[in-house]
C-alpha positions in Angstrom: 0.0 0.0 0.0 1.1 3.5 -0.8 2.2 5.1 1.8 1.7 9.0 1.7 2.4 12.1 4.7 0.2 15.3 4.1 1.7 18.2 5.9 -1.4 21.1 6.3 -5.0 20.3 8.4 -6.7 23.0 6.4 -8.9 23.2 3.1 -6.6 21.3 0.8 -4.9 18.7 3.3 -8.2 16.9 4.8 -9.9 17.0 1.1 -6.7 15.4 -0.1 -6.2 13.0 2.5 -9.9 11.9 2.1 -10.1 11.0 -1.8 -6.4 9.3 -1.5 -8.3 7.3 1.9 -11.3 6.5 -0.5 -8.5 5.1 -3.4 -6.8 3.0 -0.7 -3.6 4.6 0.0 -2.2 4.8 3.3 -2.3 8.6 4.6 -1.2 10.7 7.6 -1.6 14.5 8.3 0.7 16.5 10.2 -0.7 19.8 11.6 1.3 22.0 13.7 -1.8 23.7 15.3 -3.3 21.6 18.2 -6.6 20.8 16.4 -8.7 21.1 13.2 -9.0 25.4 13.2 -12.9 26.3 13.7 -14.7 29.2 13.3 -13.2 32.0 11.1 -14.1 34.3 8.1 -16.5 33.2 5.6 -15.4 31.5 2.2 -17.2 30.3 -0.8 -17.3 27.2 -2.6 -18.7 27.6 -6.3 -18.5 26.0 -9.7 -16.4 23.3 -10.4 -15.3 23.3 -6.5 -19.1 23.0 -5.4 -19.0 20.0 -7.8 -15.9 18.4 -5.9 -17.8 19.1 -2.6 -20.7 16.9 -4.1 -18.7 13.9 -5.0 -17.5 14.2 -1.0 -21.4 14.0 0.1 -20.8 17.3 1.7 -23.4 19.1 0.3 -26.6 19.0 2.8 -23.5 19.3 6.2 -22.4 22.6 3.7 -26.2 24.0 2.9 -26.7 23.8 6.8 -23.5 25.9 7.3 -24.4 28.5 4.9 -24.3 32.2 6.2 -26.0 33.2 3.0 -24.8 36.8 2.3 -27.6 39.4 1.1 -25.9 42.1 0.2 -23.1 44.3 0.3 -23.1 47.9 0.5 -20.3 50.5 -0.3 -20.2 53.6 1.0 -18.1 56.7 0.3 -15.7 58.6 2.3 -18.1 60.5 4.4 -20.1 57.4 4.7 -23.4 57.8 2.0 -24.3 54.9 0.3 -23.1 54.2 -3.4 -25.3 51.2 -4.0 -25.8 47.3 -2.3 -25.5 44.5 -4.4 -25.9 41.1 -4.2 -22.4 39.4 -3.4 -22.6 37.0 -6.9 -22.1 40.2 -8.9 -18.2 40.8 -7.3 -17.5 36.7 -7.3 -19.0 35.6 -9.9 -21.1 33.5 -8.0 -24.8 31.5 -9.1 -27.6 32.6 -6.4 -28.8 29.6 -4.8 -25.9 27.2 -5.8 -23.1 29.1 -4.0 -22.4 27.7 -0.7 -20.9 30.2 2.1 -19.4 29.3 4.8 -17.5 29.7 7.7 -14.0 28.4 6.7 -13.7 26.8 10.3 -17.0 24.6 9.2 -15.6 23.2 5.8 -12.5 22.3 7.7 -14.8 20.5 9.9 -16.7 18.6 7.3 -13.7 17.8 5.8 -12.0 16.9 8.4 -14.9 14.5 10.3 -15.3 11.7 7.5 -11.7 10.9 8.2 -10.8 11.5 11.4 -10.8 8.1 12.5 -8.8 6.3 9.2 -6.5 8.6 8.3 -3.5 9.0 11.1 -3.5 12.7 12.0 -0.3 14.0 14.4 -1.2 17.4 15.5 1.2 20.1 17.2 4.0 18.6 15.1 5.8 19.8 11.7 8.1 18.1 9.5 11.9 19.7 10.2 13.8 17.8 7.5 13.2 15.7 4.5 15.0 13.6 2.5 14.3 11.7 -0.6 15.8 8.9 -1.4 14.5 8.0 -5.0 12.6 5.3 -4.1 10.8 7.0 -0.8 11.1 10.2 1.5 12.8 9.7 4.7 11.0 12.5 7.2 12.4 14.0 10.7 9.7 15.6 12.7 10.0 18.5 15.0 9.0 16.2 17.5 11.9 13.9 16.9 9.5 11.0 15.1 11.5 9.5 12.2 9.2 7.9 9.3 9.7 6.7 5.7 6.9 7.4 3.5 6.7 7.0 -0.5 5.4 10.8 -1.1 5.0 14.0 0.7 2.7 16.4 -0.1 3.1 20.0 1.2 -1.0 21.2 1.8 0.5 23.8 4.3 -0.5 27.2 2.6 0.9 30.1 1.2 4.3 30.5 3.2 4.7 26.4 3.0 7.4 24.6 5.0 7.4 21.9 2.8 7.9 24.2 -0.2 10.8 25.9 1.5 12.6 22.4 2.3 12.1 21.0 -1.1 12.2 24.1 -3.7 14.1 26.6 -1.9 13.2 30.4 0.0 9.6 31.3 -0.8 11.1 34.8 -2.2 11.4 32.5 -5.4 7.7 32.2 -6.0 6.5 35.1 -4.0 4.1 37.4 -5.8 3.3 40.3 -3.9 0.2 42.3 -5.4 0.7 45.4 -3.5 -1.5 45.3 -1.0 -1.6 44.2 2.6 -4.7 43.8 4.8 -5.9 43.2 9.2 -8.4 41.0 9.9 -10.0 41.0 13.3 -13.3 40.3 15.6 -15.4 43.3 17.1 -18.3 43.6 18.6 -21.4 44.4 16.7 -22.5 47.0 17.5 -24.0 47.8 14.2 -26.9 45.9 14.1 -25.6 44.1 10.9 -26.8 40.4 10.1 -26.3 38.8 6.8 -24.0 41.9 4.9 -20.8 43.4 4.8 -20.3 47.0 4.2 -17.1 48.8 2.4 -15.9 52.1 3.2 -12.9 53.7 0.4 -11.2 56.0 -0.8 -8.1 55.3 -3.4 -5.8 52.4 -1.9 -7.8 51.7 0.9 -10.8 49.7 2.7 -12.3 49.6 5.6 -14.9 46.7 6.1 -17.8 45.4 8.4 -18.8 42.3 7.8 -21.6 40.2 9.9 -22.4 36.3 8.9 -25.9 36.3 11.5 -27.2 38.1 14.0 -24.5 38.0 16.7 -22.7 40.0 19.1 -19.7 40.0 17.2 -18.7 40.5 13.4 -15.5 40.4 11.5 -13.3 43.7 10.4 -10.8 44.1 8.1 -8.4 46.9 6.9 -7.1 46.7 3.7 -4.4 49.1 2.1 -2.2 49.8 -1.0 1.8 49.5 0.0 4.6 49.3 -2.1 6.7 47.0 -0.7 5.8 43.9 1.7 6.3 45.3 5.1 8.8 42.5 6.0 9.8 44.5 9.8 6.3 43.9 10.8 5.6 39.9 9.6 6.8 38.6 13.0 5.5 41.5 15.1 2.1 42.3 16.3 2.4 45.0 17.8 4.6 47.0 14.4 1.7 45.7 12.6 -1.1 47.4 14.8 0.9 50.7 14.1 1.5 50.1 10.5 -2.1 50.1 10.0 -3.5 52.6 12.5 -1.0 54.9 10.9 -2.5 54.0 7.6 -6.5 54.8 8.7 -5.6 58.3 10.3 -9.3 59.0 9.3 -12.1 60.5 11.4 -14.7 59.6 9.1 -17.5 56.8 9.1 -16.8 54.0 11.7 -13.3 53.9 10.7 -11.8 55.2 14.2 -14.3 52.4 15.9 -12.5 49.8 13.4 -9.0 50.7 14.1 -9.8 51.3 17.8 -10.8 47.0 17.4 -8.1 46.1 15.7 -6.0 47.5 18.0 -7.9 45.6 21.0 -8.3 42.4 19.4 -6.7 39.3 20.5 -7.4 37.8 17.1 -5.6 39.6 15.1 -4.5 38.4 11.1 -2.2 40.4 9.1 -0.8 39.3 5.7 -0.2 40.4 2.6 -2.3 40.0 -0.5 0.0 37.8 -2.3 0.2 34.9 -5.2 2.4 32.0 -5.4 3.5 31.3 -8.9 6.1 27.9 -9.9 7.2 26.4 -12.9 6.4 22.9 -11.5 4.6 22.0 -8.0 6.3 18.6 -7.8 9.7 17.7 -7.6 11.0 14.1 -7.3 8.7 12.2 -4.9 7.4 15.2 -3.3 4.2 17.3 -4.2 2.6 20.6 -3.6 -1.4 21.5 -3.9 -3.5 24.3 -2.5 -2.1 27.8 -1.5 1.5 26.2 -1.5 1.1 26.1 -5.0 -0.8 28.2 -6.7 -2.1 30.6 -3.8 -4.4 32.9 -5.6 -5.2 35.2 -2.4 -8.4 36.3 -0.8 -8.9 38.9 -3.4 -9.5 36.1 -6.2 -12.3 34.9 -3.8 -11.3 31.5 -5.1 -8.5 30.5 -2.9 -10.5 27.3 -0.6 -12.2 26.3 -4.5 -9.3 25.8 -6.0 -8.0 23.8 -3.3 -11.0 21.4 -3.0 -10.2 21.2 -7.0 -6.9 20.5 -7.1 -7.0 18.3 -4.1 -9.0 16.2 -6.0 -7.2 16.2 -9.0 -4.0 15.2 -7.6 -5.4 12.1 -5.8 -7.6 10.9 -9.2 -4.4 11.4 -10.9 -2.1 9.4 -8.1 -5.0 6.1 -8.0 -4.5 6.6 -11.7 -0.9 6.1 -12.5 1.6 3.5 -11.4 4.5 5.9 -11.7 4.4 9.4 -9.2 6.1 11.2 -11.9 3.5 10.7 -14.2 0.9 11.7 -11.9 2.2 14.4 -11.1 2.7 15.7 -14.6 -1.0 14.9 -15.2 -2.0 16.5 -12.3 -0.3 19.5 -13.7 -1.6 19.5 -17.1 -5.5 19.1 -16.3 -5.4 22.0 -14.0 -2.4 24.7 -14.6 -5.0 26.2 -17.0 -7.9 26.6 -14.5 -5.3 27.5 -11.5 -4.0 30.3 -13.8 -7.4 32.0 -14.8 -8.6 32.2 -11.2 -5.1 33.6 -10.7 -6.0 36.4 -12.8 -8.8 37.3 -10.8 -7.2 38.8 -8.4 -6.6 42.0 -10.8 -10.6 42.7 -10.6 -10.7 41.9 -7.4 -7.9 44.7 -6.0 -10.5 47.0 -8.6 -13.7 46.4 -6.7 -12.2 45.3 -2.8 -9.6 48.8 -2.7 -8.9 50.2 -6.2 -5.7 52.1 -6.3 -6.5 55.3 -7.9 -9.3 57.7 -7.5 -10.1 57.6 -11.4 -10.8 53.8 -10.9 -12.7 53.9 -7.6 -14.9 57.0 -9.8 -14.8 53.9 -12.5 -16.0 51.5 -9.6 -18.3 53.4 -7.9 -20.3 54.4 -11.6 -20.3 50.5 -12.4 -21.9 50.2 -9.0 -24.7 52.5 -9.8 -25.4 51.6 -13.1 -26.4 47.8 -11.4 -23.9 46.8 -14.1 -21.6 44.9 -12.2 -21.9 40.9 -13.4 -18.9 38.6 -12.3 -19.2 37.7 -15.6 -15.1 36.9 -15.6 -15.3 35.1 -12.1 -18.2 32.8 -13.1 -16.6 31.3 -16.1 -13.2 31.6 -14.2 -14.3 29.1 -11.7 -16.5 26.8 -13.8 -13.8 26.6 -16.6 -12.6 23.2 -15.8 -14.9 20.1 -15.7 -14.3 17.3 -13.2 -12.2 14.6 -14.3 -14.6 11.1 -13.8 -12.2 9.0 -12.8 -13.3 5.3 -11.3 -15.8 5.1 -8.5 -13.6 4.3 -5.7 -16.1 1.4 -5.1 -14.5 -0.3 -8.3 -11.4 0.9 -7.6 -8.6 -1.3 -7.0 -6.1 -1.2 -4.4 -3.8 1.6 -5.3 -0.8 0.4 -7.1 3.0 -0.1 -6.1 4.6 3.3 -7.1 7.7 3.0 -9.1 
């Protein structure tokens, strides 16, 4: 039996490990957090992802889950109202086949079909590997020493595995010039079911509310040259980077940056892609954002990970050779990974455009009612689902060469 360690618990880890489980390989996840991460922002699963999650069964757990977004509203600086749309026409989306949810609860309903047969070690990370040609030898931080016949990195967008095996992440790193906060805050808005944007050029300030609750998500996003490197590893530089950057007194943004500096839950990042020339190299793999990360403001980063996840392990039960699944894994989706890529250009246009000639561009599109997600929707449908065998006439999966 193949034998094959999945290092990442998140989107793309569990839905790998549970269609290479379902082919008959043997898997095991390591995750360095101490347990499958609940709660969280709200992500989407649509198209040919929604699809994936179908073929999983998830479908009637996911429709439970749904926070089901009305609307969205943006306002100007002084806090008027430009117009309130339904979210489809940013994402692309198809009302009433769209499922939204809390990214905490499809890590869950990933993660629950396979907790008990697939081996998961949590608070632990893989500190060296070595392939051998003919299987990976693997040193965990814990001190564990195991031989496996692949790896495959599932461990995001500043991947460890990546790093080990292809080199410094500044290799594949594309910053798109923009860096955001996330954070919790009471809601004291009496929002349920919306988000609301506040901009001016380069920069957002949103409220965002899944349900009636008493508390709601923020976020602060802003234009910046260059990634702000001094403040990666340091809360506190990133609290003043971004309070420095929303000096404004209008609309609720003092309340937001007034949270943000509060919060014990703070996120900073940058908006960022990963690009490669190949996501395999020897025995070892890479799917998900430690790939082809195509950031939050593609609005496709957890879809393309249920895709590709899937792909990859169709394409492993396939082939008797690793290599050659690999470089059919790669062929059937570069295309598909590439054009959701690209959406992140219309998403930095509608989320915090750059200029004030293309938020006036923005905001008239907005009030025409003419915004479609025409580019997203056939962006995220583009590929159809490879059939392979119903794991139920599926053989054993094969020796690898």
């Amino acid at each position: 039996m193949t034998t094959v360690l999945i290092s990442g618990a998140s989107i793309a880890g569990p839905a790998l490990a549970y269609w290479l489980d379902r082919y008959g390989f043997e898997v095991t996840v390591v995750e360095k957090a101490a347990e499958v991460r609940g709660g969280g922002y709200a992500i989407d699963i649509r198209g040919t992802a929604r699809d994936v999650a179908d073929r999983m069964g998830l479908l009637p757990q996911l429709r439970k889950a749904h926070v089901d977004t009305h609307r969205i509203s943006f306002v100007d600086a002084d806090g008027e109202l430009i117009a309130a749309i339904r979210p489809e026409a940013m994402t692309g989306g198809t009302e009433g086949l769209d499922l939204e949810v809390r990214r905490g609860d499809l890590a869950d309903a990933l993660y629950t079909p396979i907790r008990d047969k697939v081996d998961f070690l949590f608070r632990d990370s893989i500190a060296q590997l070595d392939d051998r040609g003919d299987r990976v030898d693997v040193v965990f931080d814990s001190g564990i020493r195991r031989t496996f016949d692949l790896v495959i990195g599932a461990d995001g967008l500043h991947s460890n595995v990546r790093r080990l095996v292809f080199g410094p992440e500044e290799a594949f790193h594309s910053y798109q010039g923009y860096a955001f906060a996330g954070f919790t805050l009471d809601n004291d808005f009496g929002l349920a079911h919306e988000g609301v944007s506040w901009n001016v050029p380069g920069r957002a300030a949103v409220l965002y509310a899944h349900e009636p609750s008493e508390l709601m998500h923020g976020f602060l996003t802003f234009r910046l040259d260059e990634p702000p490197y001094d403040a990666f590893r340091d809360p506190e530089a990133q609290r003043e980077l971004v309070a420095a950057t929303f000096p404004d007194q209008g609309w609720h943004v003092p309340r937001l940056v007034a949270a943000m500096r509060e919060s014990d839950d703070l996120f900073f990042d940058v908006v960022s892609q990963i690009h490669m020339p190949t996501w395999s190299r020897g025995r070892v793999g890479l799917v998900g954002d430690a790939a082809y990360a195509t950031s939050f403001m593609s609005g496709q980063g957890s879809s393309v990970s249920l895709v590709g996840a899937y792909v990859l392990a169709g394409e492993l039960a396939t082939y008797a050779d690793h290599a050659d699944a690999f470089a059919a894994y790669e062929t059937r989706i570069r295309a598909f990974v590439e054009e959701n890529q690209a959406l992140v250009e219309i998403g930095k246009q509608v989320v915090a455009p750059g200029t004030q000639e293309v938020l006036d561009a923005r905001n008239a599109e907005l009030r025409a009612a003419s915004m479609t997600g025409d580019q997203g929707r056939e962006a995220n449908s583009s590929l159809i689902l490879p059939d392979y065998r119903p794991p139920s006439a599926r053989p054993t999966a094969r020796p690898m060469a």
